[in-house]
C-alpha positions in Angstrom: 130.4 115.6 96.5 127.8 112.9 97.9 124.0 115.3 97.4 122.0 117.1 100.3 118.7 117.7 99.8 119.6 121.2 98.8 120.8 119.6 95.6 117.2 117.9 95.1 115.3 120.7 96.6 116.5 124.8 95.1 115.1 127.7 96.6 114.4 130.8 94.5 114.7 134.1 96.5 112.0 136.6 94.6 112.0 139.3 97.0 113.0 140.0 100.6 110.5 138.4 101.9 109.1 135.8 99.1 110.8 132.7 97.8 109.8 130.0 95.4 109.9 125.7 95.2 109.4 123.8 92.1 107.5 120.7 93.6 108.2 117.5 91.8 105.9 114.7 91.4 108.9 112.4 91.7 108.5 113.5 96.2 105.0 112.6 95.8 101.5 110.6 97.2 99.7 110.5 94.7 99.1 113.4 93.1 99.9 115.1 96.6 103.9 115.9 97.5 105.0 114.2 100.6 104.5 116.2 103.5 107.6 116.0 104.9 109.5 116.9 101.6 107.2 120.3 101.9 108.1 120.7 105.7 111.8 120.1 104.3 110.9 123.0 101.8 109.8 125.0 104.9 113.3 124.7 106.8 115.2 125.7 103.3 113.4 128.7 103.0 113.8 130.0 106.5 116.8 129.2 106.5 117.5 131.2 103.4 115.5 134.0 104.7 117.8 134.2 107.6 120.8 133.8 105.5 119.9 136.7 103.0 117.1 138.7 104.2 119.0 139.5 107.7 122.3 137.5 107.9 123.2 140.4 110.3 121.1 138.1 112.9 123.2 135.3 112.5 120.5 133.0 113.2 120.8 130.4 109.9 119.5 127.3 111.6 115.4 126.3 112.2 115.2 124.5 115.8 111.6 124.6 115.8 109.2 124.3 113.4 105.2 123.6 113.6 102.8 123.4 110.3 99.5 123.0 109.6 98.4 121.8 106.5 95.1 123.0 105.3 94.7 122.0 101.6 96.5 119.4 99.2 99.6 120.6 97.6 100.7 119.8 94.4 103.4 119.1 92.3 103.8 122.5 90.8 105.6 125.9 92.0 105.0 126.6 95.2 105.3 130.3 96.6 106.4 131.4 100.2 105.5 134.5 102.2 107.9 134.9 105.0 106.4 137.3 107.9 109.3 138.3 110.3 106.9 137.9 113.9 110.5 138.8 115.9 114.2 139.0 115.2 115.8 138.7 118.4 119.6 138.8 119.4 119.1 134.6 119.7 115.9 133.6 118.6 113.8 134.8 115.2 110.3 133.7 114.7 108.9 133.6 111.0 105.8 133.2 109.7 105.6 131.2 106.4 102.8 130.8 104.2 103.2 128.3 101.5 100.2 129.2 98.6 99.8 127.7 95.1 97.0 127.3 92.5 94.3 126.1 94.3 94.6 123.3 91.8 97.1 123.2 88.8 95.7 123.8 85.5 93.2 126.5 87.4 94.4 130.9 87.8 93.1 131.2 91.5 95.8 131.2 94.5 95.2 129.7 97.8 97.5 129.1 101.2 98.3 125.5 101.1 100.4 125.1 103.9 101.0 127.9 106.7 103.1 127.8 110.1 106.0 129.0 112.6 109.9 128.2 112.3 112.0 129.3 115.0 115.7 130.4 114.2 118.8 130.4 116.3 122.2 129.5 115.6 122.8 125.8 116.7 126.8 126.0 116.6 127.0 128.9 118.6 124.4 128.5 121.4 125.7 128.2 124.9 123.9 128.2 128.4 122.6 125.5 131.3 123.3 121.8 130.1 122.9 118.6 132.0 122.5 115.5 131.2 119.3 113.6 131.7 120.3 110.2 130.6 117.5 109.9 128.3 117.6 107.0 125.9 115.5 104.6 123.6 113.3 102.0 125.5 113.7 99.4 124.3 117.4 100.2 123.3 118.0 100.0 119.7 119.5 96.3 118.3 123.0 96.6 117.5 124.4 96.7 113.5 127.0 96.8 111.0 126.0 99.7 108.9 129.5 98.8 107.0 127.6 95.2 106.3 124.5 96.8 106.0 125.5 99.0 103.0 127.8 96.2 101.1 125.0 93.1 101.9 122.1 95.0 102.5 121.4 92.4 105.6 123.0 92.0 108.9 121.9 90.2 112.0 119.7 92.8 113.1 118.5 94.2 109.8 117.4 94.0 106.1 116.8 96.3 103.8 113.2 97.0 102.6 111.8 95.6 99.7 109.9 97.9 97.1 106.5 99.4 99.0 103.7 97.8 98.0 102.1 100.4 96.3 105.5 102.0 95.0 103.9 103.8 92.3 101.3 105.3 94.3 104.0 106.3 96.9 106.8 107.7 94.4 108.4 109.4 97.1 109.8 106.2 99.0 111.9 105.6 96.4 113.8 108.6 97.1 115.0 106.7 101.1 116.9 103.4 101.2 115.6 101.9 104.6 116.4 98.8 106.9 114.1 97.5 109.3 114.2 94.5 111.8 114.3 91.5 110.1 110.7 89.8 110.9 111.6 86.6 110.1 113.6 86.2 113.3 111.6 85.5 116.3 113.5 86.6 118.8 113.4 90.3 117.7 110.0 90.5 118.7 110.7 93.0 121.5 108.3 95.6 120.0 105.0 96.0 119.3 103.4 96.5 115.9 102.6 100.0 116.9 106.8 100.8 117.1 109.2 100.8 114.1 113.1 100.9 114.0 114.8 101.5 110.8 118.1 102.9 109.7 117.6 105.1 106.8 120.3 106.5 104.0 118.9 108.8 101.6 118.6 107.9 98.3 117.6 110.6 95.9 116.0 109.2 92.5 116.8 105.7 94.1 120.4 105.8 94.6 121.6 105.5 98.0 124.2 108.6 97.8 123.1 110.8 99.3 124.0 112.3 103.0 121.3 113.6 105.3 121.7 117.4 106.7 119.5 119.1 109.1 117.1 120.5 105.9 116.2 116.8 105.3 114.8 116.4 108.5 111.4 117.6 107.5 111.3 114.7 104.9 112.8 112.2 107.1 110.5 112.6 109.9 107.8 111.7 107.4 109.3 108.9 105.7 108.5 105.0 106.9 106.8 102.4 106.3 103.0 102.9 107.4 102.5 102.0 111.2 98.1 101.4 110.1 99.7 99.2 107.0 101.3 96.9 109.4 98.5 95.7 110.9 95.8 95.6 107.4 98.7 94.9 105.0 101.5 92.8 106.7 101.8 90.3 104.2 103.3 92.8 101.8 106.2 93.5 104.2 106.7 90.2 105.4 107.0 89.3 101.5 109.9 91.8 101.1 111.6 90.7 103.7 111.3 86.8 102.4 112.9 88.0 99.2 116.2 90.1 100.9 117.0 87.3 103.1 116.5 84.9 100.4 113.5 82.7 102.1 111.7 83.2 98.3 112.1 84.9 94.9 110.2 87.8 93.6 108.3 85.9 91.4 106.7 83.6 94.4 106.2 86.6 96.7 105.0 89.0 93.6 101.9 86.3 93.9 100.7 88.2 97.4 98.3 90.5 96.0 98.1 94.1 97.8 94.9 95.4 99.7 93.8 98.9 98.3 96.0 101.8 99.7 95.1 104.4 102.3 96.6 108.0 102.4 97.4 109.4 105.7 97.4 113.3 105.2 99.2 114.9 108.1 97.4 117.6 109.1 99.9 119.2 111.7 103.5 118.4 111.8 105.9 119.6 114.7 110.0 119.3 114.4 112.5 120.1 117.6 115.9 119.7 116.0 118.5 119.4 118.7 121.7 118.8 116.8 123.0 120.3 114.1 124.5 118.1 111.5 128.0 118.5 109.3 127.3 120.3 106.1 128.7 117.7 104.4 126.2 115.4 105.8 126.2 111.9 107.4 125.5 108.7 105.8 123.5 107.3 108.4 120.5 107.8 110.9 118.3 106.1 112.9 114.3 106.7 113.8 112.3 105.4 115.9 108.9 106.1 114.6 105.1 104.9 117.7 101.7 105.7 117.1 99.7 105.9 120.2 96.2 105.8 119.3 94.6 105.0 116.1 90.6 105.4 116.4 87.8 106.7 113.9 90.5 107.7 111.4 93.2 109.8 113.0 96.1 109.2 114.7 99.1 110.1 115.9 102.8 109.8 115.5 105.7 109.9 117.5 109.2 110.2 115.7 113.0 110.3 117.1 115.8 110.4 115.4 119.3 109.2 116.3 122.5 109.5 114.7 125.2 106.5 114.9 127.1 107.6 117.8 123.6 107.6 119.9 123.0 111.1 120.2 119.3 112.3 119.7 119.6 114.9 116.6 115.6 115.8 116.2 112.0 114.8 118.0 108.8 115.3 115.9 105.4 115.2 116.4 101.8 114.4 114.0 98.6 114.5 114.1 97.3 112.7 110.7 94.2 111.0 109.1 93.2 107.8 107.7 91.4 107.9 104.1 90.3 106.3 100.8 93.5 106.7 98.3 90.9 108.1 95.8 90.8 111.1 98.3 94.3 111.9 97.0 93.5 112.1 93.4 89.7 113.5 93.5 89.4 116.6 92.0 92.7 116.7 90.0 92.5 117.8 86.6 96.3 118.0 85.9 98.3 115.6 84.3 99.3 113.6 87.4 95.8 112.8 88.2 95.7 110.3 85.2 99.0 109.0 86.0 98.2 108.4 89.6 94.9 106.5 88.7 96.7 104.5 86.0 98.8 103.1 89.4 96.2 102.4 92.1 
């Protein structure tokens, strides 16, 4: 069976109300795990909570989720208090607390990451429907996700080259993404600020996996970086040379990077409005805009769409922009060397 992320991500129940995750450095920033692979974490454990703790309620699936992240994570175990703020006959509100060692190799615990996760039951919810006719403007370009996975290039699309700061950003590895070939001029129909990509997920690098509704959290945080495209182009138009075969590594391995920025999120929000087969699909679609980018935050619009067109989840961040050191300063663990060793 193709994995989910619950394959890549287990969740230890240690009480009723107290669960733990095993963070790996292979989902990381940096030194700092993705924070979309820790809102993932989020979804699993409420989800398990609801499942377990009162599976009476019937509510297994998160449709709502918002987090704020107040400190760095790390890759380490992380623990999670579960507060049950109501359990109602459709919707359950939890409070989750994610707190680890305020930094690895030191005794003293600290909350991380902390927030709210609605639960209902996706498959089973009825009441008023109508249809609004909302869709993507502009629409998405047509593909051949069948071409796409045995050529890795289509009309439309090619698949992303290695980031530019792969090592830095170890937890890229883990999507296989295909953006709008830039090398054609007539797909110019959207601003730098906009980016389209088809995504499969592709744990340890191997694209087969199939995306469920606990990967949203990580897909929803998972693109190439909107600021990047505008200080660090050359690095993406490079990749692209290479997959449609306009040069070889070698001549586009000659571009030499600018210094990397990290973009901590600092609140994440996720409205899931479908609920995915538990087998998972092969396939999505996001649509990730940044509105404004000014005195180092911004903010990030993100939709995502399966292959038959129908919106699955929205998601909203608020984020900054900062030095990579930020990522690594004050790390005294193992992964801080590492990390400097692949600035």
């Amino acid at each position: 069976m193709a994995p989910t992320f619950a394959d890549v991500l287990p969740i230890k129940r240690l009480s009723s109300h107290t669960y733990s995750v095993v963070l790996e450095e292979a989902w990381a920033i940096g030194a700092v795990p993705n924070g979309g692979y820790v809102t993932s974490a989020f979804l699993m454990v409420a989800r398990a909570h609801m499942s377990e703790t009162h599976s009476s309620r019937n509510s297994p699936h998160p449709v709502n989720l918002h987090l704020e992240f107040l400190r760095r994570t790390s890759a380490s175990e992380a623990f999670f208090t579960v507060k049950d703020v109501k359990l109602g006959a459709r919707i359950s509100n939890l409070h989750i607390t994610l707190s680890q060692r305020r930094d690895p190799d030191q005794p003293k615990i600290e909350e991380k990451v902390t927030g709210y996760v609605m639960m209902s039951n996706i498959a089973t919810e009825t009441g008023l429907s109508l249809q609004t006719e909302y869709t993507l403007q502009p629409p998405r370009l047509p593909t051949n996700l069948k071409v796409l996975a045995d050529k890795l290039v289509d009309d439309n699309y090619v698949v992303r080259g290695k980031d530019p700061f792969e090592a830095f950003r170890r937890a890229v590895v883990n999507i296989q993404m295909f953006l709008l070939r830039a090398d054609r001029k007539e797909h110019a129909h959207l601003p730098i600020s906009v980016n389209d990509q088809w995504v499969r997920f592709s744990p340890g690098g191997t694209p087969n996996g199939r995306w469920t509704n606990d990967a949203l959290g990580f897909l929803v945080d998972m693109f190439p970086q909107t600021i990047e495209r505008y200080i660090n182009d050359e690095g993406e138009k490079a990749a692209i040379a290479v997959a449609t075969g306009q040069t070889t590594p070698a001549t586009a391995s000659k571009i030499p990077p600018k210094a990397p920025y990290w973009y901590p999120t600092l609140v994440l929000n996720l409205d899931v409005k479908k609920l995915l087969p538990e087998e998972g699909v092969e396939w999505l679609f996001v649509r990730v805009r940044a509105k404004k980018i000014q005195n180092g935050r911004f903010d990030l619009d993100i939709e995502v769409w399966d292959e038959a067109g129908d919106l699955v989840a929205t998601s909203v961040h608020a984020a900054l922009v900062v030095d990579a050191a930020r990522n690594l300063a004050g790390r005294t663990s193992s992964s801080k060397a590492k990390g400097k060793s692949k600035l």
